[in-house]
C-alpha positions as CSV (number, residue, x, y, z in Angstrom):
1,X,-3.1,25.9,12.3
2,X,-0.5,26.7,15.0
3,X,2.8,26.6,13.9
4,X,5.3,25.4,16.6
5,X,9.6,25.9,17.1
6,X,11.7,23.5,17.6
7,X,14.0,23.6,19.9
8,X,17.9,25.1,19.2
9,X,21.1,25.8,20.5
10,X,22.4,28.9,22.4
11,X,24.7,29.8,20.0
12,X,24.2,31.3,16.2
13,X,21.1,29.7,14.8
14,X,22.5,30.7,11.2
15,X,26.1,29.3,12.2
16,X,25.2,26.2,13.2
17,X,22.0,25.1,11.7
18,X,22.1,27.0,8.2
19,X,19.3,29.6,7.2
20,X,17.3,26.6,6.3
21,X,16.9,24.7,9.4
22,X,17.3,27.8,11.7
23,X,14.0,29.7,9.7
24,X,12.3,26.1,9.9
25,X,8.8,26.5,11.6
26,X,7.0,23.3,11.1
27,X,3.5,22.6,11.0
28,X,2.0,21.3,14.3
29,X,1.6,17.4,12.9
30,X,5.5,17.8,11.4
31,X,6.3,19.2,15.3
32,X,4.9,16.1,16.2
33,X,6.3,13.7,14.3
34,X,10.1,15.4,14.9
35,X,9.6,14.9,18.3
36,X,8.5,11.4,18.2
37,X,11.1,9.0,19.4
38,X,9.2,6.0,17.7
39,X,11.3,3.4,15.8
40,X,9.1,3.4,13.3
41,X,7.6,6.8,12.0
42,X,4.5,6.9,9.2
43,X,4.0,10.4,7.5
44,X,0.6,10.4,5.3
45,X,-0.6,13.1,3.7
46,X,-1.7,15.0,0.6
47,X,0.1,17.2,-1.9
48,X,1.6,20.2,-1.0
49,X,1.3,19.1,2.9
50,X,4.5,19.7,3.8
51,X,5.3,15.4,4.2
52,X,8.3,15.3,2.0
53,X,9.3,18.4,3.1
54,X,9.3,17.8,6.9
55,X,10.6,14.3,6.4
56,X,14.1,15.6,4.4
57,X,14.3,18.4,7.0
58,X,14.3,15.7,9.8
59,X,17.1,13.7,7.7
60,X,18.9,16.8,7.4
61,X,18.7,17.8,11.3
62,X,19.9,14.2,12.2
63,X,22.6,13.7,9.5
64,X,23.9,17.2,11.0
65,X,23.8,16.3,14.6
66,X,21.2,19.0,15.2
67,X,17.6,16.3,15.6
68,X,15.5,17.7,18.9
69,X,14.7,14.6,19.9
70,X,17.2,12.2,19.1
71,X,20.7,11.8,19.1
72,X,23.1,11.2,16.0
73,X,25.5,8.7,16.7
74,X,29.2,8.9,15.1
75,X,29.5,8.0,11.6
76,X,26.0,7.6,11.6
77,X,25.1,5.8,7.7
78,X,21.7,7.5,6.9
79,X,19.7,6.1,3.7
80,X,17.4,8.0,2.1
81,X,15.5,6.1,-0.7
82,X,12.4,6.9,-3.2
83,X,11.1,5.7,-6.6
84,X,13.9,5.9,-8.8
85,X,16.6,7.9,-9.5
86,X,15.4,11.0,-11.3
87,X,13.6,11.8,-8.2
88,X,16.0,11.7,-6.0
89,X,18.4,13.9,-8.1
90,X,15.1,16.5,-8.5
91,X,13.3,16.5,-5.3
92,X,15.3,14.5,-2.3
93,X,18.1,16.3,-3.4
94,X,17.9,19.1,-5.8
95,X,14.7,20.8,-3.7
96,X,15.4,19.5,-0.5
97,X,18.7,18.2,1.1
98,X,20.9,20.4,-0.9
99,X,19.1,23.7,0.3
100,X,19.2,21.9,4.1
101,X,22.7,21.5,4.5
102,X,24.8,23.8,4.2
103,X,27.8,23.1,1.5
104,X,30.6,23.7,4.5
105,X,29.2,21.0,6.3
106,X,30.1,18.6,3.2
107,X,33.4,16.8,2.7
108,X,32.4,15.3,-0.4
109,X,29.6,13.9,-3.0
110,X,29.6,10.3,-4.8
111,X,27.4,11.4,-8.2
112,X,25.3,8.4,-9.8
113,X,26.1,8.0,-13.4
114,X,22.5,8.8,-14.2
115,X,22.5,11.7,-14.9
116,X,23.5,15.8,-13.5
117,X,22.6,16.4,-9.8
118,X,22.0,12.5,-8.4
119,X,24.1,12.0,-5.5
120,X,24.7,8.0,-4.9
121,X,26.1,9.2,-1.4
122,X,27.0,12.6,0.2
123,X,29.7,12.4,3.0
124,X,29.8,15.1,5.8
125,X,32.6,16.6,7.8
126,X,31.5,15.0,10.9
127,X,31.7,11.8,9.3
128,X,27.9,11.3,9.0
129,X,27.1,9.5,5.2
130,X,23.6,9.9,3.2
131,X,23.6,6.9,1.0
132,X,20.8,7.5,-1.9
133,X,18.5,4.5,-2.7
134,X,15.9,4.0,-5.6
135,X,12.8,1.5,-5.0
136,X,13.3,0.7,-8.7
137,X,16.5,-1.0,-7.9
138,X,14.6,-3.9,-6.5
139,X,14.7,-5.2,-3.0
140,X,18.2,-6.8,-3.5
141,X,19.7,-3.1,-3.6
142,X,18.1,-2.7,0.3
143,X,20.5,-5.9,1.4
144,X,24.0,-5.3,3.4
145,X,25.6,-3.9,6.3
146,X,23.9,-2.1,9.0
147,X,22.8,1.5,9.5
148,X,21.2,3.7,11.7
149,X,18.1,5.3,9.8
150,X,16.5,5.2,6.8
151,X,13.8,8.0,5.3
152,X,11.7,6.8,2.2
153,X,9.7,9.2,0.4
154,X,6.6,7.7,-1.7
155,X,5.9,4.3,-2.6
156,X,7.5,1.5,-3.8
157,X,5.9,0.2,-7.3
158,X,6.3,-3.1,-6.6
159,X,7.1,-5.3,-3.4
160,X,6.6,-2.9,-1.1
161,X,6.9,-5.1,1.9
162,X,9.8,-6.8,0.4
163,X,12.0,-3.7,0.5
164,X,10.7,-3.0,4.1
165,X,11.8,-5.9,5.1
166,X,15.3,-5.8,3.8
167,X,15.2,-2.0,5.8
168,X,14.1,-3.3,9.2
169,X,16.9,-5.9,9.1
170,X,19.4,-3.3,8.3
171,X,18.4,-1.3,11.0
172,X,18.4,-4.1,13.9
173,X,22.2,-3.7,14.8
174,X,22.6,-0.2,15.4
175,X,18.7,0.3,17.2
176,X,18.0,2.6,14.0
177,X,14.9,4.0,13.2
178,X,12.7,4.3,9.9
179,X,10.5,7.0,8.7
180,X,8.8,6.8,5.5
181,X,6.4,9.5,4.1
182,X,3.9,9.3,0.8
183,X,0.8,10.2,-0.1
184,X,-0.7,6.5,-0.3
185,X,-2.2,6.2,-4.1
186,X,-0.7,2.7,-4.7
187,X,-2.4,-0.3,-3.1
188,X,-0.8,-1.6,-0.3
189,X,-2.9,-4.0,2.1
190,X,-0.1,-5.1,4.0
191,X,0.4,-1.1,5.5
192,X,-3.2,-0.9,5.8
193,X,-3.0,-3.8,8.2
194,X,-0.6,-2.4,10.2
195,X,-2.2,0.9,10.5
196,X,-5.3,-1.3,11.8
197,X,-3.2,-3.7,13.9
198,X,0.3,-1.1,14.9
199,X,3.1,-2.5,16.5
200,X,4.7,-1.0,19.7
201,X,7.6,0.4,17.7
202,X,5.2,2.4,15.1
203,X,3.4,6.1,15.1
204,X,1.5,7.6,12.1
205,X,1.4,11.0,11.4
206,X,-1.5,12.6,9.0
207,X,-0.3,15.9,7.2
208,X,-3.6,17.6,6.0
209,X,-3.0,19.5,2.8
210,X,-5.5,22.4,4.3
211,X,-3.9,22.5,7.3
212,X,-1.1,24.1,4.7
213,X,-3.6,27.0,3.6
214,X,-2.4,30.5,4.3
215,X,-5.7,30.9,6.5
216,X,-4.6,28.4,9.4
217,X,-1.0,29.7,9.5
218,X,0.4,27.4,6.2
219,X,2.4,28.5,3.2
220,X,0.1,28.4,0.1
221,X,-2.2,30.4,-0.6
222,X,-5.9,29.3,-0.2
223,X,-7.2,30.0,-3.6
224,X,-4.3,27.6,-5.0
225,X,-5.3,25.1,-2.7
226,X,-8.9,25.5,-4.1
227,X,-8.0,25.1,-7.5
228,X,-5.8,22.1,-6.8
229,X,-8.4,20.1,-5.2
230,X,-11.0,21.2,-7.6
231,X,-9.3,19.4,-11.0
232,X,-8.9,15.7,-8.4
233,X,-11.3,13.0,-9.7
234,X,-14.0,12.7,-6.4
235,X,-12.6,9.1,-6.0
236,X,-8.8,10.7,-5.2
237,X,-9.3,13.6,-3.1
238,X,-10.0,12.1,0.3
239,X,-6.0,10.5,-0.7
240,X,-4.4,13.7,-2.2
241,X,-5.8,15.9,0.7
242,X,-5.2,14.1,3.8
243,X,-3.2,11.4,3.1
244,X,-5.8,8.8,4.0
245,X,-6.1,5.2,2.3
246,X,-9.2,5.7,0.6
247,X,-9.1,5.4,-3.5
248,X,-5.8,5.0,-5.4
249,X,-4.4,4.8,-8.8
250,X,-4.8,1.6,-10.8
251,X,-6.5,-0.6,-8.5
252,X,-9.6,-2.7,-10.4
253,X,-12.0,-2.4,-7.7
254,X,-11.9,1.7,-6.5
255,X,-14.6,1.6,-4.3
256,X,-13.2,-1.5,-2.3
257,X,-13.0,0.3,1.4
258,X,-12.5,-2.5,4.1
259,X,-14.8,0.1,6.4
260,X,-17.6,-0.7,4.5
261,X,-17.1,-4.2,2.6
262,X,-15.5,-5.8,5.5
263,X,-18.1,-7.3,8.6
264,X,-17.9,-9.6,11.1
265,X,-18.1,-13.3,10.6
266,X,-22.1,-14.7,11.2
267,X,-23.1,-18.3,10.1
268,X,-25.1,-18.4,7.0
269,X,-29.0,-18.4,7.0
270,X,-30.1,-21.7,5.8
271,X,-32.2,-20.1,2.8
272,X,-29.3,-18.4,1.6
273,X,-28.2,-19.8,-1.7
274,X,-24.5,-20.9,-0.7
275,X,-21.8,-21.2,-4.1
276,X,-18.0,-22.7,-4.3
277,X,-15.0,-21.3,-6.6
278,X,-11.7,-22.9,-7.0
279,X,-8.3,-21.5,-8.4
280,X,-5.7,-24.8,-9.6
281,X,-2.7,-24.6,-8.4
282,X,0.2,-26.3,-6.8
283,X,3.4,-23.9,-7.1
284,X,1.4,-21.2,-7.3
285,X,-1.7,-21.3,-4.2
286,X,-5.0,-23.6,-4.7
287,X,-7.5,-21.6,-3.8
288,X,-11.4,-21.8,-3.0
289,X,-13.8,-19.6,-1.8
290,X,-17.4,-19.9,-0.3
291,X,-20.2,-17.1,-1.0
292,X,-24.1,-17.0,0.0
293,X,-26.2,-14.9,-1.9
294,X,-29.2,-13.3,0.2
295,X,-32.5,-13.3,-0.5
296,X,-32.6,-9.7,-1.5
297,X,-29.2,-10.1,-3.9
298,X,-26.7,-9.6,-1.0
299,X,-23.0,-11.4,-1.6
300,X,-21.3,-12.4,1.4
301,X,-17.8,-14.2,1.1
302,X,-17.5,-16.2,4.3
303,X,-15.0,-18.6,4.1
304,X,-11.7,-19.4,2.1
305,X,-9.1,-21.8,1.6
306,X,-5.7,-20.3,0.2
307,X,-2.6,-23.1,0.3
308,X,0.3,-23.5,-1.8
309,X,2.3,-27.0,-2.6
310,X,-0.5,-29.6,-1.7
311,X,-1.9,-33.0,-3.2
312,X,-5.8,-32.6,-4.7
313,X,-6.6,-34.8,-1.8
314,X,-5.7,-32.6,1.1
315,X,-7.4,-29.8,-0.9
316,X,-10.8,-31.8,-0.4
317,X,-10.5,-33.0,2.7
318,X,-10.3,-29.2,3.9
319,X,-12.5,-27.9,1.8
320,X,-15.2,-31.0,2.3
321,X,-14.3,-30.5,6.3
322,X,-15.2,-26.3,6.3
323,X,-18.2,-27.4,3.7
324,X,-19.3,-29.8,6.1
325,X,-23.1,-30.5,5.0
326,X,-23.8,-27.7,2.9
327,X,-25.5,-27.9,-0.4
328,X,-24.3,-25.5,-2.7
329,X,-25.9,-24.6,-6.2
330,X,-23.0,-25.3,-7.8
331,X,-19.1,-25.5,-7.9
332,X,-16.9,-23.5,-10.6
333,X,-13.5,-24.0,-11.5
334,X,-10.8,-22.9,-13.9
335,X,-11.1,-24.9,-16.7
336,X,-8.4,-27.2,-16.2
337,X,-10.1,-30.5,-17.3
338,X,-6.9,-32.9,-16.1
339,X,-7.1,-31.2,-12.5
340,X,-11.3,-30.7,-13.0
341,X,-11.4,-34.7,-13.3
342,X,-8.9,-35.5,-10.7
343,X,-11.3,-34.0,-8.1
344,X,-14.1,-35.2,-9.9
345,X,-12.7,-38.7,-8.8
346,X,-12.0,-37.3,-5.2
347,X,-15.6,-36.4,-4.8
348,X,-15.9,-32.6,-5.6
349,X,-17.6,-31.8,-9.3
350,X,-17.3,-28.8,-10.6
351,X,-18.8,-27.0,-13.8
352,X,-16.4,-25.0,-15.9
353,X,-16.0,-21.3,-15.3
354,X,-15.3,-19.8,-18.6
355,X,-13.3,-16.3,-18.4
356,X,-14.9,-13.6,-19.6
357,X,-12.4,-11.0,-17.4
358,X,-13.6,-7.7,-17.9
359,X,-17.2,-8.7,-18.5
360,X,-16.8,-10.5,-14.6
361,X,-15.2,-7.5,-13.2
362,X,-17.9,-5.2,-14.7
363,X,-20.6,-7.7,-12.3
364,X,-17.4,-7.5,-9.2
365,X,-18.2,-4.0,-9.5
366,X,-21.7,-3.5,-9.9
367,X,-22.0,-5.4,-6.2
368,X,-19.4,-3.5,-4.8
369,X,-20.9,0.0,-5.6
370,X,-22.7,1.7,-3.0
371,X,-26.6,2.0,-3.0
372,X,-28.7,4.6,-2.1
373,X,-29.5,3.1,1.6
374,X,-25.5,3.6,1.9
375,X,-24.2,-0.1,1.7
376,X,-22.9,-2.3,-1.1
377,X,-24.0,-5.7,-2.3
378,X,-20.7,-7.7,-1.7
379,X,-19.3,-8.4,1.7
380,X,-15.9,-10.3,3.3
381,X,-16.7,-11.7,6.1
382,X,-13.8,-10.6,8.9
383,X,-12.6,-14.5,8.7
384,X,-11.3,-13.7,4.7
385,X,-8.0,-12.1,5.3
386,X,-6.7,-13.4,2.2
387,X,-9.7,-12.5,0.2
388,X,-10.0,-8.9,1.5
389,X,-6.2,-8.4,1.0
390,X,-6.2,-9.5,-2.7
391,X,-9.3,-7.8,-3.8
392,X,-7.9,-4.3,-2.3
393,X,-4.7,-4.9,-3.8
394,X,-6.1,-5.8,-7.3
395,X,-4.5,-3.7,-10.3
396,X,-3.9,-2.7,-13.6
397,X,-0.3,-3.0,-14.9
398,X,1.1,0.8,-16.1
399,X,1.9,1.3,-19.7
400,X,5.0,2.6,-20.7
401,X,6.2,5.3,-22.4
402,X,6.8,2.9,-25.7
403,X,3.5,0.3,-25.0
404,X,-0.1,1.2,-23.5
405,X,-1.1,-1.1,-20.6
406,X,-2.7,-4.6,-21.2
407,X,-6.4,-4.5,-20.9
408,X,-6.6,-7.0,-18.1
409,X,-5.6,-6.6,-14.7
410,X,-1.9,-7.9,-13.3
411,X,-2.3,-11.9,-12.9
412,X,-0.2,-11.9,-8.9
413,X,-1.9,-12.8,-5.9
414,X,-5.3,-12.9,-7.7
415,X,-6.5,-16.7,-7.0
416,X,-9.4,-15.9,-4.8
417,X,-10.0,-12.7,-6.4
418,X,-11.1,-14.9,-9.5
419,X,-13.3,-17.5,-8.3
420,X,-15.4,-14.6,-6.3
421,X,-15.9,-13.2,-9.8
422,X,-16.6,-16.6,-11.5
423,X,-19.3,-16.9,-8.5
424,X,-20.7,-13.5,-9.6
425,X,-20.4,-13.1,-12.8
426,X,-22.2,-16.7,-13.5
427,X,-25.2,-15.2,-11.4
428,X,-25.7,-11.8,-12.4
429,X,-23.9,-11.6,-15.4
430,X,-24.5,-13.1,-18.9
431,X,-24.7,-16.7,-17.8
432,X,-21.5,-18.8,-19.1
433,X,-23.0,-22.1,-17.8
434,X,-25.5,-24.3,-19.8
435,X,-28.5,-25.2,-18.1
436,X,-27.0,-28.9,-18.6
437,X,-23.9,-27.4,-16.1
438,X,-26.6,-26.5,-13.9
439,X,-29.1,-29.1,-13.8
């Protein structure tokens, strides 16, 4: 890997910049991404790839005045935010920032109360501020006045998009700019569709952890790098080592990939076996999904329904209008016998799905796994956007350190994930209808 300078001033290097940022000789995709003058700048990439690394360095270079490719305004307010707090005092700070800049460029530190070494904000002598943020603090912590950049490192736990949100809008006053990097292990659909469909405003970078390797001009060594990657489950390592979306940690159905269960939309043969599945809800979204079975055991989901805050009877006049005159083996529902009667009286029956969670996942997964010919069983038709979106995003909840986890998967944004597996699960698994149900 070629390894490329940036650019400096004429005078000192060490005077100005710091041994630091003056001995800095990035990797060719951190070159790239330094130079980029994109509002919106997306660093993937594996362990040990140099992402977090070239990310703080860039903070560090703009906070100082000293960015190649963009210019620092005065009293510039700079966030830089990851998980929670102890790693920002260990990494953001302890192993980055604080070796970056050099202590006579500091006028003063704000420390959090949590513990030795966290900074809550670090002021320079130009007047520049770095104010620290944690993504544990909830999306209400990202709200306020305006500032000019914001570098995130990792992923946020939960609402993700939330806290992106609250960013952009901070960031619309002052023209700022946004650069986050992680190595993507936590579902997030949401990103993946905007890596698919990119704004103007965006770029994403890819930092290959090989491309690190002594042998292409990297810092570590290439036997470490070997034994790295050789203790990584299979299902991780396309993740860990370049930084692509491909298997992550505590999502239900691992070997969802939207390259391979996601097609295009194609009308239904007419001796496919066609099936319904609803999900009650009113505050929370009524949801129904239609799947066809194939003659050799293929599952196709071709059509949804997703609303929130609706009467029973606009719910079947959409679903009877994108039924039209199908005939469908049967219709399951959640077994909600007030709501299961109600549009029983509108015209839709249903047979009770009874839920057997992990037994129905077990069946979810079985058609989702990859034959030998190289495709799966199940497929989302291109016209399911909610569908595909839920079932990537699917997940365990995390233990903690005083509880193990729950054995069944988070209940949140789930409402077509489980009629697909009341569809499934009444076919292939242990059947939970009688054959009165089904007659």
């Amino acid at each position: 890997m070629v390894q490329t300078t940036l650019p400096q001033a004429e005078t000192d290097p060490l005077t100005r910049y710091g041994r630091s940022i003056a001995e800095y000789v990035p990797l060719i995709t951190a070159y790239h991404y330094h130079m980029s003058k994109s509002k919106f700048r997306w660093m993937f990439g594996g362990n040990r790839s140099s992402k977090t690394h070239s990310a703080t360095m860039d903070c560090a270079m703009f906070a100082l005045g000293l960015h190649p490719a963009r210019r620092t305004p005065e009293n510039a307010v700079i966030w830089v935010a990851t998980v929670n707090w102890e790693m920002i005092g260990e990494i953001c700070w302890g192993e980055k920032l604080s070796e970056m800049i050099p202590w006579d460029k500091i006028a003063h530190i704000s420390w959090h109360n949590k513990g030795a070494n966290i900074p809550r904000m670090v002021r320079l002598i130009n007047g520049n501020r770095i104010v620290f943020k944690a993504f544990e603090q909830g999306r209400e912590a990202f709200q306020g006045k305006s500032i000019h950049a914001c570098y995130c490192d990792e992923q946020a736990k939960s609402d993700s998009q939330g806290i992106f949100r609250e960013i952009q809008a901070r960031l619309v006053d002052t023209a700022g700019f946004y650069s986050h990097s992680m190595t993507p292990l936590i579902p997030c659909p949401w990103l993946e569709e905007r890596i698919e469909s990119p704004t103007e405003a965006d770029e994403f970078f890819y930092a290959d952890l090989n491309d690190n390797r002594e042998s292409r001009g990297g810092y570590i060594q290439d036997a470490e790098i070997d034994l790295m990657i050789a203790d990584w489950p299979e299902e991780v390592q396309e993740t860990r080592i370049k930084g692509l979306f491909a298997s992550f940690e505590g999502v239900v159905y691992k070997s969802f990939s939207r390259k391979t269960h996601v097609i295009p939309h194609f009308e239904i043969p007419e001796d496919w076996a066609r099936y319904r599945g609803i999900d009650f809800g009113y505050s929370n979204p009524f949801a129904c999904v239609w799947m066809a079975r194939s003659p050799d055991r293929e599952w196709h989901v071709y059509q949804e329904h997703h609303e929130r805050g609706m009467l029973l009877a606009q719910h079947r006049d959409i679903i009877n209008a994108k039924s039209g005159a199908e005939q469908y083996v049967f219709t399951c529902a959640d077994h909600d016998p007030q709501d299961a009667a109600e549009l029983a009286a509108l015209g839709i029956e249903t047979v009770p799905a009874r839920k057997s969670v992990l037994a129905g996942i077990e069946a979810v997964q079985a058609a989702m796994k990859i034959r030998s010919n190289g495709k799966p069983r199940l497929f989302f038709h291109d016209n399911c956007p909610v569908s595909i979106v839920q079932h990537a995003g699917y997940r365990w909840p995390e233990g903690t350190d005083r509880s193990d986890p729950k054995e069944q998967p988070i209940k949140k944004n789930d409402h077509l994930v489980d009629p697909t597996r009341y569809i499934i699960f009444a076919v292939e698994g242990k059947s939970f209808f009688s054959e009165d149900d089904l007659a």
